[in-house]
C-alpha positions in Angstrom: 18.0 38.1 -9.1 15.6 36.2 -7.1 16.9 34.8 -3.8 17.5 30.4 -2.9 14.8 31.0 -0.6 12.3 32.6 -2.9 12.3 29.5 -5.3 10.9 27.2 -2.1 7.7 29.3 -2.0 5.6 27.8 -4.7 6.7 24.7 -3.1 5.5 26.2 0.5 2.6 27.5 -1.1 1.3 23.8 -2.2 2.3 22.2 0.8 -0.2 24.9 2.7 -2.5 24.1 0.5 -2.9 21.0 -0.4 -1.9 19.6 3.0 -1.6 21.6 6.1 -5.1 23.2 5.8 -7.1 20.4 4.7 -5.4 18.5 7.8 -6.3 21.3 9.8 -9.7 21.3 8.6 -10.0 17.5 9.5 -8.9 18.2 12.6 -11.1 21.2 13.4 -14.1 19.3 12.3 -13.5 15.6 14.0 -13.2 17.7 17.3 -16.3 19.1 17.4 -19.7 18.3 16.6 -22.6 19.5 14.2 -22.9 23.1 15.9 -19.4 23.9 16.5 -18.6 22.2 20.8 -15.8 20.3 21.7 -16.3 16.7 21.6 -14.0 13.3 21.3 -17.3 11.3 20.3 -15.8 11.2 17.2 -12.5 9.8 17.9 -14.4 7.6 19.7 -16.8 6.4 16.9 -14.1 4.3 15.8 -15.3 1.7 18.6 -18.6 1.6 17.1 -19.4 -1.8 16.3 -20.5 -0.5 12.5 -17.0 0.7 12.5 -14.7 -1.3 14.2 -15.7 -4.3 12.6 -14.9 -2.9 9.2 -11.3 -1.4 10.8 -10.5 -5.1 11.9 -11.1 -6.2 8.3 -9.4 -4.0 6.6 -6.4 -4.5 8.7 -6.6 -8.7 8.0 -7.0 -7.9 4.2 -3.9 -5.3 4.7 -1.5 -8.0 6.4 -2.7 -10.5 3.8 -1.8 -8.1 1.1 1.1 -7.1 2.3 2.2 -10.2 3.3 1.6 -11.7 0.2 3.2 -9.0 -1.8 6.5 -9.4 0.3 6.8 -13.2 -0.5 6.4 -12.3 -4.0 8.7 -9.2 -4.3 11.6 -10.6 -2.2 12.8 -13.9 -4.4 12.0 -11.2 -7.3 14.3 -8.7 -5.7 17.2 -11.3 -5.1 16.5 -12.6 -8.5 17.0 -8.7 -10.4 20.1 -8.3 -8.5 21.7 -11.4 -10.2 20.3 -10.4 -13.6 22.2 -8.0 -15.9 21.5 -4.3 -16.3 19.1 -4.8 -19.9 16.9 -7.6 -18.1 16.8 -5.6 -14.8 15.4 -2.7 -16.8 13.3 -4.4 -18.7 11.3 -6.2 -15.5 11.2 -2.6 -13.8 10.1 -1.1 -17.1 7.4 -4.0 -16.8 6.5 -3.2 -13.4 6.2 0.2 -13.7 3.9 0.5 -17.2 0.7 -0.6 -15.6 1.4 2.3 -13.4 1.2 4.8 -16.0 -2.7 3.6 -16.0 -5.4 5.1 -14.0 -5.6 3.6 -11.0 -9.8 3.1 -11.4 -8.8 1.5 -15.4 -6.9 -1.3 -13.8 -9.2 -2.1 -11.2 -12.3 -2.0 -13.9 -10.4 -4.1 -16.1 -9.8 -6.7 -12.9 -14.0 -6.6 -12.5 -14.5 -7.9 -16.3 -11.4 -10.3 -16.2 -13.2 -12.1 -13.0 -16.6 -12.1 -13.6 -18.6 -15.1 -14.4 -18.7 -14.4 -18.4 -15.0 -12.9 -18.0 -12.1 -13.8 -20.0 -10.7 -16.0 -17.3 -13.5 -18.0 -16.8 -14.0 -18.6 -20.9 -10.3 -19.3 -20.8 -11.5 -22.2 -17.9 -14.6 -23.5 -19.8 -12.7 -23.8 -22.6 -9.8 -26.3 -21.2 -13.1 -27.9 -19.1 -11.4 -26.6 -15.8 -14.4 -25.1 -13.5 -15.0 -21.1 -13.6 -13.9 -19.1 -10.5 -16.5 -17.1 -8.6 -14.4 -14.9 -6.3 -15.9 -11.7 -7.8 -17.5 -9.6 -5.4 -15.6 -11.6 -2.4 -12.9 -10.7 0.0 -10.8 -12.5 -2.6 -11.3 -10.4 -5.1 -10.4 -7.7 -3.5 -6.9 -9.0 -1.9 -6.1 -10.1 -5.6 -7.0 -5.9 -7.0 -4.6 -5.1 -3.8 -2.1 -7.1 -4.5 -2.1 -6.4 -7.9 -2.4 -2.8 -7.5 0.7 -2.2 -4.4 3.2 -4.9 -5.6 5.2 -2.8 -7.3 5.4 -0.3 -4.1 7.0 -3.5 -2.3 9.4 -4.6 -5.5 10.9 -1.3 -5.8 12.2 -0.5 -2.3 13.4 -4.2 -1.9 15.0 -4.1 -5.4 16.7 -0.3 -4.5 18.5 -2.0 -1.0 19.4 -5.2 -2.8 21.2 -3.4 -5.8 23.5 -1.8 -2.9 24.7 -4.7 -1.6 29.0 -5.5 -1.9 28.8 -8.5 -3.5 32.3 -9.1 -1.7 30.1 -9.9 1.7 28.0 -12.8 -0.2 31.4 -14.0 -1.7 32.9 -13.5 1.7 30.2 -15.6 3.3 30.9 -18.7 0.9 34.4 -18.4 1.4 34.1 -19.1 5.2 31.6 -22.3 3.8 28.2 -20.3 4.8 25.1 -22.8 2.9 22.9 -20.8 0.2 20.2 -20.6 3.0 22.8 -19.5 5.6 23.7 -16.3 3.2 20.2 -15.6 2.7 19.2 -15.2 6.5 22.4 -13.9 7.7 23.7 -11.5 5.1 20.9 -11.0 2.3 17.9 -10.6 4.5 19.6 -8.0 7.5 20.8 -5.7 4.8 17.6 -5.8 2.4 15.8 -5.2 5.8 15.6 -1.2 5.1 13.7 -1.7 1.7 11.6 -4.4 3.0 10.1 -1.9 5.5 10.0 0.4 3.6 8.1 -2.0 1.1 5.5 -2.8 4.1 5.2 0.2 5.0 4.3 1.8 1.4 2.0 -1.2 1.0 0.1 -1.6 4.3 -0.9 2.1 4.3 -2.9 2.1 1.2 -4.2 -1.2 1.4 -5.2 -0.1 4.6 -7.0 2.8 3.9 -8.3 1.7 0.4 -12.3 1.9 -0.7 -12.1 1.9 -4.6 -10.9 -1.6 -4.6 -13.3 -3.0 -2.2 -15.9 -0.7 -4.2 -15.2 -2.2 -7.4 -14.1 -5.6 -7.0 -16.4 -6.6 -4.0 -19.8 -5.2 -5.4 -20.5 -2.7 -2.6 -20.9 -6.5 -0.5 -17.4 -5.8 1.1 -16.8 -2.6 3.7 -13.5 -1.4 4.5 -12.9 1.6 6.8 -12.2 3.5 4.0 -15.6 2.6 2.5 -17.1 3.6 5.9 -15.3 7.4 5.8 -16.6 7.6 2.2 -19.7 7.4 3.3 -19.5 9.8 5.9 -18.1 11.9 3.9 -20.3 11.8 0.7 -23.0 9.4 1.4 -25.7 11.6 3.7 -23.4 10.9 6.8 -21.6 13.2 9.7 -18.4 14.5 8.3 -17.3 15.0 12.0 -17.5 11.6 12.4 -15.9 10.6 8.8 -12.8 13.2 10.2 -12.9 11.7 13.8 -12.7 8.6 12.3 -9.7 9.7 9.1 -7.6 10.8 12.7 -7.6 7.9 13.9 -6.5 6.2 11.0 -3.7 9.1 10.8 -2.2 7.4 13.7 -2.0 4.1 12.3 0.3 6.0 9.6 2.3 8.0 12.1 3.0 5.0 13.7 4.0 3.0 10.3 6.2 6.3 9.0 8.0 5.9 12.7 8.8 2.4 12.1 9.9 3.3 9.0 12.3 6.2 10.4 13.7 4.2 12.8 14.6 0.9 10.7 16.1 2.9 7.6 17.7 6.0 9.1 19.8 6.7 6.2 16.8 6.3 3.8 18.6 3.2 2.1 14.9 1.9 1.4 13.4 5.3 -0.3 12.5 4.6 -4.4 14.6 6.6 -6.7 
């Protein structure tokens, strides 16, 4: 009869695995240099101009993703929780299929959509509306992001809003609260834990993505994640690519602590 605490070491086993020594290994390596001594050069190779400028960047095409996928998913959320239970599942089930697709497939498919001979464009031409050229521009890009992390800002919005008495929405009318009144004062306060939770599972990867900006921008547009790439698997210094991935660490830290603190109870998580 094996013991409860038997069954968590497969789990332990992966966990060491696939995350504390590779982390580790990061670690070791962005704090020393090509024979082995102490340094923080790498850490500090983030202020590189050839680096920072791609950090900066990536951060504005984060926020923009982010920011548009919360103006999208929010009136979607709000809308699902005044929908019955067969059209709720049915969106979800919507949002969630193109998920069950490889992440590089979708992107791929985004490249031929958009360029110049693409299907959107002959769909243009053919009403005599003028072809879009955003292939292989920041634009592109934002639109793969979106595209790609929506549904990681739906969900946790749609899980918080689904809680929500309906008796406090009613109770606000009753005392002759306006639509817009509900909305900021009761709607928006409690859907708060899934909306950063919906930030915070967005901003991340947008953050750190390179197969977007890879795909969609041509190799024209670099992200930090492009830059680590290449330090990584492109004839550069892994030190600095793992000086460089710690810093970025703390930008997540520091998201996951936001996270903690806003949505103790974990009202926000997906499930």
């Amino acid at each position: 009869m094996f013991k409860r605490k038997s069954l968590s070491l497969p789990y332990i086993l992966f966990i060491l695995c696939g995350t504390v020594i590779p982390l580790l290994a990061i670690l070791y390596y962005a704090m020393v240099d090509k024979s082995g001594h102490f340094t923080l050069a790498n850490l500090a190779a983030i202020g590189d101009p050839l680096h920072l400028k791609p950090l900066l960047f990536s951060l504005l095409l984060a926020f923009i993703c982010t920011a548009i996928c919360l103006l999208l998913a929010f009136p979607l959320g709000l809308m699902l929780r005044r929908s019955g239970a067969g059209k709720k599942g049915f969106v979800i089930f919507l949002l969630i299929l193109p998920m069950w697709m490889n992440f590089l497939l979708r992107t791929i498919a985004w490249k031929i959509l958009l360029q110049k001979t693409g299907v959107i464009n002959a769909i243009l031409n053919a009403v005599g509306l003028k072809s879009l050229e955003i292939i292989n521009t920041p634009y592109a890009v934002v639109l793969g992001m979106v595209y790609d992390f929506l549904p990681f800002m739906i969900l946790p919005i749609y899980n918080v809003m689904i809680k929500i008495d309906n008796s406090l929405v009613e109770a606000a009318y009753d005392l002759g609260a306006s639509p817009f009144r509900v909305m900021k004062d009761v709607l928006l306060p409690l859907s708060m834990p899934g909306i950063i939770s919906g930030v915070t599972m967005t901003f991340v990867p947008s953050m750190t993505s390179f197969a977007i900006s890879e795909i969609l921008g041509g190799g024209n547009i670099s992200l930090i994640g492009n830059i680590i790439e290449g330090e990584f698997l492109r004839g550069g210094s892994r030190n600095v690519g793992s000086g460089i991935s710690m810093v970025m660490m703390v930008f997540i830290l520091i998201s996951m602590a936001l996270l903690n603190k806003v949505d103790k109870n974990g009202e926000g998580a997906v499930v």
